[in-house]
DRENFI-706675 format. One record per residue (C-alpha): residue number from 0; residue in one letter; chain; x, y, z. Coordinates in steps of 0.5 Angstrom, whole numbers. Layout:
BEGIN
<r NUM; "A"; "A"; <X; Y; Z>>
...
This chain:
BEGIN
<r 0; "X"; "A"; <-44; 2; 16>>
<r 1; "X"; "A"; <-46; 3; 23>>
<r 2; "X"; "A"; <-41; 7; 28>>
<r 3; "X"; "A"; <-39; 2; 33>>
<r 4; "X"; "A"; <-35; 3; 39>>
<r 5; "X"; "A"; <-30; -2; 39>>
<r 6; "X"; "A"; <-26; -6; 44>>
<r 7; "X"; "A"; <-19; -5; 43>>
<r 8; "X"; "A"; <-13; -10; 45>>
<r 9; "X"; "A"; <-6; -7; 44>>
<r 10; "X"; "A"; <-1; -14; 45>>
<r 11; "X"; "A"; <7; -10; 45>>
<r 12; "X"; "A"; <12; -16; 46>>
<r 13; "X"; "A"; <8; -21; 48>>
<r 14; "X"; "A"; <5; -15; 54>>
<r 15; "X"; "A"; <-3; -14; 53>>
<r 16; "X"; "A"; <-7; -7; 55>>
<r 17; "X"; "A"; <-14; -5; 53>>
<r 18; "X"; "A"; <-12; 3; 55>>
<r 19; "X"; "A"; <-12; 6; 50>>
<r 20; "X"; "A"; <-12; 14; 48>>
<r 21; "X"; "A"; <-12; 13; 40>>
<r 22; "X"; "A"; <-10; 8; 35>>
<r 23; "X"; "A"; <-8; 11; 28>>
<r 24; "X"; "A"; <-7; 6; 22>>
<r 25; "X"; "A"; <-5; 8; 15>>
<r 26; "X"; "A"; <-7; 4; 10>>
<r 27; "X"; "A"; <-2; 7; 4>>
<r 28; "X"; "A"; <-2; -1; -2>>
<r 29; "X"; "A"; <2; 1; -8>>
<r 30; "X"; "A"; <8; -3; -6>>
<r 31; "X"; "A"; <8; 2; 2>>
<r 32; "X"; "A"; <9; 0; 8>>
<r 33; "X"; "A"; <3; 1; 12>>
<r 34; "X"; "A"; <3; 6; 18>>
<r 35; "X"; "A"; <0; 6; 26>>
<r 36; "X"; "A"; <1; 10; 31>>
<r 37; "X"; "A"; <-2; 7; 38>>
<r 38; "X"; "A"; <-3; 13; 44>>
<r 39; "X"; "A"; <-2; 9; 50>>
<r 40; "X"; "A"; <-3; 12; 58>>
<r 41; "X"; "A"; <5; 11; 62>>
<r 42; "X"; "A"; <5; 7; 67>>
<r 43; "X"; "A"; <-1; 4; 68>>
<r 44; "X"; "A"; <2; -2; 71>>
<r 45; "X"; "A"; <9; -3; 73>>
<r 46; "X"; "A"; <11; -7; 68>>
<r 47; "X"; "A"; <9; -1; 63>>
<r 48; "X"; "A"; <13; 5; 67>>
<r 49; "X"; "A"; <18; 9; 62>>
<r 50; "X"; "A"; <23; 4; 63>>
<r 51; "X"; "A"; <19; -1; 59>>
<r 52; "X"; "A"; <19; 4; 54>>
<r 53; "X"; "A"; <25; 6; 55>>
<r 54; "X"; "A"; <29; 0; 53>>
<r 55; "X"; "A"; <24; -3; 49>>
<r 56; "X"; "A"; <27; -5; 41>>
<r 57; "X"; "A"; <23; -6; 35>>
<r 58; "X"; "A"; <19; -10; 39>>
<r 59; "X"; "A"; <12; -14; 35>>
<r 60; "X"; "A"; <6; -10; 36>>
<r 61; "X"; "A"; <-2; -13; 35>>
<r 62; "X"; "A"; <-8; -8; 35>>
<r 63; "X"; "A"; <-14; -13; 36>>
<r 64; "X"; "A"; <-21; -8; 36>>
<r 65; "X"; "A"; <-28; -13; 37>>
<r 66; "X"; "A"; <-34; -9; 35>>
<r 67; "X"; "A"; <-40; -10; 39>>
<r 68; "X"; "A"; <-43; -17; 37>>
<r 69; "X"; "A"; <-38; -18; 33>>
<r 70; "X"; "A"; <-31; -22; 34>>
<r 71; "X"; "A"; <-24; -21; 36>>
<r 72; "X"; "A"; <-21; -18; 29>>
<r 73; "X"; "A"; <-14; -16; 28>>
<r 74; "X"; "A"; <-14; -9; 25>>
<r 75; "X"; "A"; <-6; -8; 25>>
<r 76; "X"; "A"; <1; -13; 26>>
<r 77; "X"; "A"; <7; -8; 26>>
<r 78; "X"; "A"; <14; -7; 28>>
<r 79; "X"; "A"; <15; -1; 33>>
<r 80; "X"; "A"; <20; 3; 30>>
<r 81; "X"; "A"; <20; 10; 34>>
<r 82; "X"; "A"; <17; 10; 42>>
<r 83; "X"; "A"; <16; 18; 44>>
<r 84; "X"; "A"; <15; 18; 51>>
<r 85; "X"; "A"; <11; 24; 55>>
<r 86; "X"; "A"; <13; 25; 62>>
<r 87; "X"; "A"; <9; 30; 64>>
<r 88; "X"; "A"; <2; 28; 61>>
<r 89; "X"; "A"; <4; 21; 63>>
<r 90; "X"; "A"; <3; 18; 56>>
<r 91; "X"; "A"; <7; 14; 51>>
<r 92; "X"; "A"; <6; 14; 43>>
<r 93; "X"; "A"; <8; 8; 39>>
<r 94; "X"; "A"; <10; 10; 31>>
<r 95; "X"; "A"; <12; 4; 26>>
<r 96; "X"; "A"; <11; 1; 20>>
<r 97; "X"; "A"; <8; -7; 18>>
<r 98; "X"; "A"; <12; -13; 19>>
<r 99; "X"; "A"; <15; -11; 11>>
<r 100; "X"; "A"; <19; -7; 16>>
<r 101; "X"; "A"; <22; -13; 16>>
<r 102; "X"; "A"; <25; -13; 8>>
<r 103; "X"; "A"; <25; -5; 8>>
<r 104; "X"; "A"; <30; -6; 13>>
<r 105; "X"; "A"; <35; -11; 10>>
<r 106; "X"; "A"; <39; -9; 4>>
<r 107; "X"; "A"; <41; -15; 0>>
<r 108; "X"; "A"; <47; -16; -5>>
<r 109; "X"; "A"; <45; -22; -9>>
<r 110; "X"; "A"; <42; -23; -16>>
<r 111; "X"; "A"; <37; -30; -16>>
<r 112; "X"; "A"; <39; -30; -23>>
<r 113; "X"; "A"; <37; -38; -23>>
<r 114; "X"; "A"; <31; -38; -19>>
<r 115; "X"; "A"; <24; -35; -21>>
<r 116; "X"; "A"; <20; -30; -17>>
<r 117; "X"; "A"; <16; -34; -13>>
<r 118; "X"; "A"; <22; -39; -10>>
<r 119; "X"; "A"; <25; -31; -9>>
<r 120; "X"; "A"; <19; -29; -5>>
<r 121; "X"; "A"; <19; -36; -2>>
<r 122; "X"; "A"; <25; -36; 1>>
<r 123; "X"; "A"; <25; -27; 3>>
<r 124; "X"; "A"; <19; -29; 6>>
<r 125; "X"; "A"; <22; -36; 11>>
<r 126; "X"; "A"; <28; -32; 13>>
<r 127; "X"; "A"; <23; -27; 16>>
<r 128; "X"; "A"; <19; -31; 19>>
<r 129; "X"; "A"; <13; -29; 14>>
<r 130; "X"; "A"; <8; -34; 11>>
<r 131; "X"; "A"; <8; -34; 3>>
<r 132; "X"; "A"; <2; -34; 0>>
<r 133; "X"; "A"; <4; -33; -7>>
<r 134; "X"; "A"; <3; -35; -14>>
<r 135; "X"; "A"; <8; -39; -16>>
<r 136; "X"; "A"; <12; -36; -23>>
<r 137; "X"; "A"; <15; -39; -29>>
<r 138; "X"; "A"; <20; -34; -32>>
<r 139; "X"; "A"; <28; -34; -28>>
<r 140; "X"; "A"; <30; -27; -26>>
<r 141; "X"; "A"; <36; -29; -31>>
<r 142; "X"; "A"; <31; -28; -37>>
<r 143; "X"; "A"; <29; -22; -34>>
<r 144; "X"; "A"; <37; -19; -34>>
<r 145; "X"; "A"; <37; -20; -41>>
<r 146; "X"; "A"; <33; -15; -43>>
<r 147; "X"; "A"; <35; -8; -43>>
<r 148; "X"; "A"; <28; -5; -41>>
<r 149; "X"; "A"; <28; -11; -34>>
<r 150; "X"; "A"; <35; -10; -33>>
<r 151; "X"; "A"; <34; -2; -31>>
<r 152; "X"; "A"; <28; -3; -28>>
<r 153; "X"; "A"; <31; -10; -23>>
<r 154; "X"; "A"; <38; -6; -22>>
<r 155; "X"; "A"; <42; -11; -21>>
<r 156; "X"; "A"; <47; -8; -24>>
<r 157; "X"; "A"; <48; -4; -17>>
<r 158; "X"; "A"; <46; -10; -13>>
<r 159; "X"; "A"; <44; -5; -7>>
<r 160; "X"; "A"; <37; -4; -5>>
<r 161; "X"; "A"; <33; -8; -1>>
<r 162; "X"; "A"; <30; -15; -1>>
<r 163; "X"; "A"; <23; -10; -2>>
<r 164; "X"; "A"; <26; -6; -7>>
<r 165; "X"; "A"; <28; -13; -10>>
<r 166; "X"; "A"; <20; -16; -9>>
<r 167; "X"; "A"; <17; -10; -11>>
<r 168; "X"; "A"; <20; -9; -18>>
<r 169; "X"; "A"; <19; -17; -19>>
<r 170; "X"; "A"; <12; -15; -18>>
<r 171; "X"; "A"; <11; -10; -23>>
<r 172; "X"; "A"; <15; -14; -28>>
<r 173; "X"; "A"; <10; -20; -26>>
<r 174; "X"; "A"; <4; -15; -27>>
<r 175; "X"; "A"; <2; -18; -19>>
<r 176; "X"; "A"; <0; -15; -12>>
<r 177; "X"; "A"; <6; -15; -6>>
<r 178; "X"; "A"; <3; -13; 1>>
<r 179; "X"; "A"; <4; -16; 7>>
<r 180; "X"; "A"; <-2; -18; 11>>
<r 181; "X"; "A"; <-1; -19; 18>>
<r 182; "X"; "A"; <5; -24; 18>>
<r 183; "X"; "A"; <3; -26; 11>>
<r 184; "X"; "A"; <8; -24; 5>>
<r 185; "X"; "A"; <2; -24; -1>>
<r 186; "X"; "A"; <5; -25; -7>>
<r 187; "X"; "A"; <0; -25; -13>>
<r 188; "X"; "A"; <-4; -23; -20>>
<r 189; "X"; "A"; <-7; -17; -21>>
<r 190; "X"; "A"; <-15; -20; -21>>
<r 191; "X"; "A"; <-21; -16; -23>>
<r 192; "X"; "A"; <-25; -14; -17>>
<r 193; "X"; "A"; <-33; -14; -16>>
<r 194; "X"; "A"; <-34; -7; -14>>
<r 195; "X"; "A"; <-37; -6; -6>>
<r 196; "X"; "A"; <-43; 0; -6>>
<r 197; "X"; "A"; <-42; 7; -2>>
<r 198; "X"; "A"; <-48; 10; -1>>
<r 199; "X"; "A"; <-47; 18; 0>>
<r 200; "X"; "A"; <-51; 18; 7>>
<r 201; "X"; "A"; <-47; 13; 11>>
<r 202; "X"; "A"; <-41; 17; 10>>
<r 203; "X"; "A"; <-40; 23; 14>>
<r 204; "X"; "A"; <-36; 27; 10>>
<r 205; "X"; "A"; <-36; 26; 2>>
<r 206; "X"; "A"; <-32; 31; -2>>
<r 207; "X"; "A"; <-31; 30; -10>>
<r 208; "X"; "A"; <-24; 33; -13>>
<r 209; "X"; "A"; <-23; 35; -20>>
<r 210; "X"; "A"; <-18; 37; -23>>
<r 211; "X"; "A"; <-19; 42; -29>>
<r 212; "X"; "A"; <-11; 42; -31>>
<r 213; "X"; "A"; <-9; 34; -33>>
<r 214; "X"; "A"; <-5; 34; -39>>
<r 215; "X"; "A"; <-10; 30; -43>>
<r 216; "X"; "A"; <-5; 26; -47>>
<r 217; "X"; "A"; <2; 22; -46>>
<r 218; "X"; "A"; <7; 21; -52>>
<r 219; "X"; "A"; <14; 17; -51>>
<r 220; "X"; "A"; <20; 18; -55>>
<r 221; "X"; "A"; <25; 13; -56>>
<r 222; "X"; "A"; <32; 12; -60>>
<r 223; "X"; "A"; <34; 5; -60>>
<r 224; "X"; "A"; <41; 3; -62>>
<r 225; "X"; "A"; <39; -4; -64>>
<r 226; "X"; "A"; <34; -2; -69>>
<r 227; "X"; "A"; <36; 4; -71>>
<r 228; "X"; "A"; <30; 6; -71>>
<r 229; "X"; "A"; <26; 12; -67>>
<r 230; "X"; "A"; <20; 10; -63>>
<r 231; "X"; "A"; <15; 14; -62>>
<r 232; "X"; "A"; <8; 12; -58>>
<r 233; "X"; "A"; <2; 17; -56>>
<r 234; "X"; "A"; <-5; 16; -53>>
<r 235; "X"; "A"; <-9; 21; -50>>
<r 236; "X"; "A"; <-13; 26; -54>>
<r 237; "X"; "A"; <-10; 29; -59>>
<r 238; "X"; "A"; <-11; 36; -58>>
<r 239; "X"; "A"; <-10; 41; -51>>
<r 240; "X"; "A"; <-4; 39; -45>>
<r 241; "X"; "A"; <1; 33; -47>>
<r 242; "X"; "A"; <6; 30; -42>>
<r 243; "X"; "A"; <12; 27; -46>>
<r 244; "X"; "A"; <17; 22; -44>>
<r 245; "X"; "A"; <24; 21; -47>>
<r 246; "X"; "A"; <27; 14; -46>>
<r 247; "X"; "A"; <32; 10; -49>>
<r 248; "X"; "A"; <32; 4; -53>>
<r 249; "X"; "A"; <25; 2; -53>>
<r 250; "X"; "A"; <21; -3; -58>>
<r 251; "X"; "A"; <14; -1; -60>>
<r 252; "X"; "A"; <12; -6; -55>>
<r 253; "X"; "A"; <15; -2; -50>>
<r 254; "X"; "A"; <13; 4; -52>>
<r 255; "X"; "A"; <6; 3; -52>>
<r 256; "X"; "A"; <6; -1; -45>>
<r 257; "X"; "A"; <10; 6; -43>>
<r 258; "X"; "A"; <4; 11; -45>>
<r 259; "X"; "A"; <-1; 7; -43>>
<r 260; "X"; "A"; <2; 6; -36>>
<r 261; "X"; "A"; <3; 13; -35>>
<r 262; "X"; "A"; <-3; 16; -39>>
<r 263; "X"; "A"; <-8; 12; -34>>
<r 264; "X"; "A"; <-3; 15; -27>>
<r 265; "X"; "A"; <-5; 21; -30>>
<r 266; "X"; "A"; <-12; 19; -31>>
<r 267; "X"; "A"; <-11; 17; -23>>
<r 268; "X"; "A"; <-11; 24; -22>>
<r 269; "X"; "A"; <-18; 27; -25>>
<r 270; "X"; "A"; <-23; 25; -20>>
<r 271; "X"; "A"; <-21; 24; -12>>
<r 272; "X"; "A"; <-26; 21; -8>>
<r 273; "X"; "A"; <-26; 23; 0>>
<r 274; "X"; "A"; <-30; 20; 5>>
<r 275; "X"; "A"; <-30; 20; 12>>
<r 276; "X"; "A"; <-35; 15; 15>>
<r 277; "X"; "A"; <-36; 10; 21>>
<r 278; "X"; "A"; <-30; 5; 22>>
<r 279; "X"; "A"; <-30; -3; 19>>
<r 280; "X"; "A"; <-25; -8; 17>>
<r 281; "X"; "A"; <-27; -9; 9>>
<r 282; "X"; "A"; <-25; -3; 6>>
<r 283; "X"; "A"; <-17; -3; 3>>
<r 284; "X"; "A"; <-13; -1; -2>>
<r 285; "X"; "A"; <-14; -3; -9>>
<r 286; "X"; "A"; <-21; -5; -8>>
<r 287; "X"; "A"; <-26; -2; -13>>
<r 288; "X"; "A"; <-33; 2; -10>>
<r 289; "X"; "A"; <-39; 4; -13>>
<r 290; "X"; "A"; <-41; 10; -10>>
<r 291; "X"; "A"; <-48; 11; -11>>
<r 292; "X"; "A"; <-53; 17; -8>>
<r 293; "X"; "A"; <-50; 24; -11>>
<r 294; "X"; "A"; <-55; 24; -17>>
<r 295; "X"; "A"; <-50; 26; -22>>
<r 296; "X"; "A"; <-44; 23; -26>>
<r 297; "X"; "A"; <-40; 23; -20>>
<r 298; "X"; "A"; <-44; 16; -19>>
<r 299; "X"; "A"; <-38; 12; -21>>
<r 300; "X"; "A"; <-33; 6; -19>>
<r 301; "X"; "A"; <-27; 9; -15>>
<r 302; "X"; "A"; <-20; 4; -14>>
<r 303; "X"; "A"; <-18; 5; -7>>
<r 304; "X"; "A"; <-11; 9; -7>>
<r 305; "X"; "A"; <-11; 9; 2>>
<r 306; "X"; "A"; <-15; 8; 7>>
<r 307; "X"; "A"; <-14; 12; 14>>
<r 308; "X"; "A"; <-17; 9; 20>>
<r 309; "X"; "A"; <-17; 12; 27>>
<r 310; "X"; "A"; <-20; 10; 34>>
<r 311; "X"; "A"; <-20; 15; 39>>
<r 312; "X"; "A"; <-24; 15; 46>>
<r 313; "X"; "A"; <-28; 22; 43>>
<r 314; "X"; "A"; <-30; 19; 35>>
<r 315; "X"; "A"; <-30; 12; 36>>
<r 316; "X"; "A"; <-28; 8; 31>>
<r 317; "X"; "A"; <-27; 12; 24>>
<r 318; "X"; "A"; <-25; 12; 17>>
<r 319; "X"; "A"; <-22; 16; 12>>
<r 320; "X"; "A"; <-21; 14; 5>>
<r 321; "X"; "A"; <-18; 17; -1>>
<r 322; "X"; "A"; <-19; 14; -8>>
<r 323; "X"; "A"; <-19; 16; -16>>
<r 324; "X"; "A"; <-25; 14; -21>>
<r 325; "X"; "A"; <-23; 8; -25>>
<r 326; "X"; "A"; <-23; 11; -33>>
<r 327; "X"; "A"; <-25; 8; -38>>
């Protein structure tokens, strides 16, 4: 990983400008919104003075960086949902999210009994303007409400949320990723990925955070009315700090699926890998890496958890990322 300077082209509404201060993205995965935050000097034309930004809406932005010998590639597509205009030092900084902005935003009142998850997905994506790309679902949200544990957990009942409340549930229930990519709506299968190498010297800092303290194991109780019956389901090691969830109405199945979800996210907790290094476009939440060079046990995969990618006229083109050992 080489630290380029990139070429960066910020397009706001349709308008162009390579003057940039600083550039911010957030890449957060786990059913988020990613974030950005564009700096920006003020009136560098009149078209771009503070009236522009003063009357500007939720307009679209694009961020395009074009690292040297390499072509032009789209770092970041967004919503601006916050302008903050600097009269004195003469700058503009634009805050907001990516184009699920869109879904976050719109509250929805329907239940889709009679469509899978998929056609929902679908349909949430054309009334945005988002190109689906998903995988297409058998199972109707209907069967899904028949079942105590899914009727919580897709609060129809309530009927309130928004449309990314409604897709991200769909998705856990699916076991899929949901993202927006761009002004792509990806709705898929969680699919095992190759690990990519991390040499500890191409980072620039590198830190290994461990905690001591974790609950080592996970236990779940539950009443269920039907059966009568009381549920109780645990993993982990039996000895030392244990976590205990108390849920009603649970079968066996359930309660095993419950404990072993949450024993991994705390197992997410143990190791946290750290690493600052030069900026590239390939690493993303929900991307294994394989960290090799320390000489230790701590070369092992790493699951991506959020990557934090920075470009500022003083470092050039950096990164951060943050990432959890995978437990076997």
């Amino acid at each position: 990983m080489q630290n380029n300077v990139p070429i960066v082209r910020v397009t706001i509404d349709g308008m162009v400008t390579h003057d940039i201060i600083a550039i911010k993205v957030r890449h957060l995965g786990y059913y988020g919104a990613d974030r950005f935050m564009v700096d920006i000097p003020l009136g560098l034309t009149a078209a771009m003075d503070a009236n522009y930004f003063n009357t500007l809406g939720s307009a679209e932005i694009t961020v395009e960086v074009i690292v040297p010998s390499s072509v032009s590639l789209i770092l970041f597509i967004g919503q601006i949902d916050n302008v903050r205009i600097d009269i004195l030092d003469r700058t503009v900084q634009l805050c907001g999210r990516d184009l699920s902005a869109r879904l976050i935003d719109t509250e929805i009142s329907e239940a889709f009994l009679n469509q899978t998850s998929s056609q929902i997905v679908q349909l949430i994506a054309a009334r945005h303007g988002l190109t689906p790309n998903v995988t297409p679902t058998s199972t109707s949200v209907g069967q899904y409400y028949e079942l105590d544990h899914a009727r919580s957990v897709l609060g129809i009942n309530s009927r309130s949320g928004s449309e990314w409340d409604l897709l991200s549930r769909l998705a856990q229930l699916e076991n899929f990723d949901l993202s927006v990519t761009g002004t792509v709506l990806n709705f898929n299968m969680n699919t095992a990925q190759s690990p990519l190498a991390l040499n500890v010297h191409d980072c620039i800092n590198l830190y290994i955070d461990v905690a001591k303290t974790l609950p080592v194991s996970t236990s779940v109780k539950s009443w269920n009315t039907r059966s009568k019956n009381v549920i109780s389901e645990s993993s982990g090691i039996a000895i030392g700090a244990s976590a205990s969830l108390i849920k009603p109405n649970l079968t066996t199945g359930q309660a095993q699926e419950l404990v072993k979800y949450h024993q991994k996210c705390l197992m997410q907790h143990s190791s946290i890998l750290i690493a600052k290094m030069p900026g590239e476009l390939d690493l993303m939440p929900a991307i294994p890496v394989f960290l090799y060079g320390t000489e230790s046990t701590l070369d092992q995969v790493y699951m991506i958890d959020s990557v934090v990618r920075e470009i500022t006229t003083d470092q050039g083109f950096v990164q951060t990322l943050r990432a959890h050992a995978l437990i076997n």
